[in-house]
C-alpha positions as CSV (number, residue, x, y, z in Angstrom):
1,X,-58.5,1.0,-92.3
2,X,-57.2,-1.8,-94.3
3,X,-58.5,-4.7,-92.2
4,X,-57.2,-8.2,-93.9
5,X,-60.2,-10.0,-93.4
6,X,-63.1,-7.4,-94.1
7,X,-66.6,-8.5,-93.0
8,X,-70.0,-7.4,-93.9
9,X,-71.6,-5.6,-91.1
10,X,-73.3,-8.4,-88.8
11,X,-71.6,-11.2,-89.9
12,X,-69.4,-13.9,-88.6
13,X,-65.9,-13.5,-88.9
14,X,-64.0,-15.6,-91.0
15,X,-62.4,-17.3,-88.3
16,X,-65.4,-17.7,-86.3
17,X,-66.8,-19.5,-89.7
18,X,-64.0,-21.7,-89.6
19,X,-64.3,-22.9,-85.9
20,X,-68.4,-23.1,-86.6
21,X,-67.1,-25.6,-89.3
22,X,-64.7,-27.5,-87.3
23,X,-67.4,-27.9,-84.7
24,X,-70.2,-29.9,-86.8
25,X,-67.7,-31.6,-88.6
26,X,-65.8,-33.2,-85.6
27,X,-69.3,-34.8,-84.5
28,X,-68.6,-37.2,-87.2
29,X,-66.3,-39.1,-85.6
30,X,-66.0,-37.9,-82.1
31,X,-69.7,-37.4,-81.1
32,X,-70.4,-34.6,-79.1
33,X,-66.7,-33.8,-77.0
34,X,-65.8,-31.7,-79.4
35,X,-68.9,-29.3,-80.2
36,X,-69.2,-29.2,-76.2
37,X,-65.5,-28.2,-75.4
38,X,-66.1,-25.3,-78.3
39,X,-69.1,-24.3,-76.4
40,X,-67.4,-24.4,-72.6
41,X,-64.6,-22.2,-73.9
42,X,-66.8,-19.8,-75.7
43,X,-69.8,-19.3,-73.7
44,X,-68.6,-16.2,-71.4
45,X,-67.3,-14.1,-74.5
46,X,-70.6,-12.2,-76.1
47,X,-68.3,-11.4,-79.4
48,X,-68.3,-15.0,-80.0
49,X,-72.3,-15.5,-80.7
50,X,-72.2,-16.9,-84.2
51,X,-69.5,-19.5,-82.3
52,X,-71.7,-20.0,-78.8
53,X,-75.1,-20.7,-81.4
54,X,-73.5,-22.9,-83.7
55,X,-71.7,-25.1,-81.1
56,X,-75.1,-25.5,-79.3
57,X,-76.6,-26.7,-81.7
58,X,-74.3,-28.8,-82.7
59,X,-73.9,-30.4,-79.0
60,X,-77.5,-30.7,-79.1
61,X,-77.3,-32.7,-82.3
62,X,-75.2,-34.9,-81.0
63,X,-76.7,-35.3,-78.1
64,X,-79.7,-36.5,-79.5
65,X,-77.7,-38.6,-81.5
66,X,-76.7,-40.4,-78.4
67,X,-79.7,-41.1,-77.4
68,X,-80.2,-43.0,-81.0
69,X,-77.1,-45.2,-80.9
70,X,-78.6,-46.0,-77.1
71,X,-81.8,-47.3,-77.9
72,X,-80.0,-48.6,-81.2
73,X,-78.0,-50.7,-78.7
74,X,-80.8,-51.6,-76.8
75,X,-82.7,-53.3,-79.8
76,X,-80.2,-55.5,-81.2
77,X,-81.2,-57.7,-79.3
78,X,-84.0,-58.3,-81.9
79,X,-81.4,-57.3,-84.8
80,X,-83.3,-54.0,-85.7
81,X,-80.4,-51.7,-83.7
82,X,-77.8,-52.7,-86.1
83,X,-80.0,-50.9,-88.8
84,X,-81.1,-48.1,-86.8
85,X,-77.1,-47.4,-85.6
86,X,-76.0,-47.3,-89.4
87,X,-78.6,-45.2,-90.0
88,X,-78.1,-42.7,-87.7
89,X,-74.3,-42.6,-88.5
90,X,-75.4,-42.0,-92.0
91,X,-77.7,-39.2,-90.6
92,X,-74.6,-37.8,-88.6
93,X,-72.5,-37.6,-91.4
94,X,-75.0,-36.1,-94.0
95,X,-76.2,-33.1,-92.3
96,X,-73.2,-32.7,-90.5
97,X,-71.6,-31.6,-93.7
98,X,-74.7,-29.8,-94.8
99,X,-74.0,-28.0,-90.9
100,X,-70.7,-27.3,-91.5
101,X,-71.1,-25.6,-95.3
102,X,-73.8,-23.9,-93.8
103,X,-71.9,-22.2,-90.9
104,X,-69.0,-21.8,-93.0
105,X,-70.7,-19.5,-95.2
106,X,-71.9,-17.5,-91.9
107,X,-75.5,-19.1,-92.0
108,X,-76.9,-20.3,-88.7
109,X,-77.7,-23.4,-89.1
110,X,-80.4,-25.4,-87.3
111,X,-80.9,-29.2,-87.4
112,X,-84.1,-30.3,-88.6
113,X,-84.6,-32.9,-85.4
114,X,-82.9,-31.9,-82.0
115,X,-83.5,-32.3,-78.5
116,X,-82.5,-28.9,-77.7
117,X,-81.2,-29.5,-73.8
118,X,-78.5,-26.9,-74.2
119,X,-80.3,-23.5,-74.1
């Protein structure tokens, strides 16, 4: 009856929120290892939805990321995939955060350009 961390019916649980957060934020600096371990480990448990959803999207994200920083590699060879790699950091970063607010308020968020491979 007197629950510590009361939630409105529906919604992520604080802690869920938290991990949701963790998850976009770590593609910042380690890609997409992190969202994808968060997804492996939560995938099988169906009370962990808000988790599952949010560390999809954020592998896929990164994922597509990847790809980016791959063909930015490809083209410095005529000095445009310097640009296009700080660029796509910069992308990373910014609606990483927006991600990770996002989910932390229990909002699912969804990337406005992702190659959505993980289903």
């Amino acid at each position: 009856m007197n629950d510590p961390n009361p939630t409105i019916a529906g919604a992520p649980a604080q802690d869920d929120r938290t991990i949701a957060l963790l998850t976009h934020l770590s593609g910042i600096l380690l890609g997409f290892i992190i969202p994808l371990v968060i997804w492996l480990i939560n995938k099988d448990k169906p009370e962990k939805g808000f988790v599952i959803d949010q560390s999809k999207e954020a592998l896929n994200f990164q994922i597509t990321l990847l790809f980016g920083y791959i063909i930015g590699m490809v083209l410095t060879i005529i000095l445009i995939g310097a640009l296009l790699n700080f660029v796509l950091w910069i992308v990373c970063i910014i609606f990483s955060i927006i991600a990770g607010l996002a989910a932390n308020k229990g909002e699912a968020y969804r990337y406005p350009f992702a190659i959505r491979l993980v289903k």
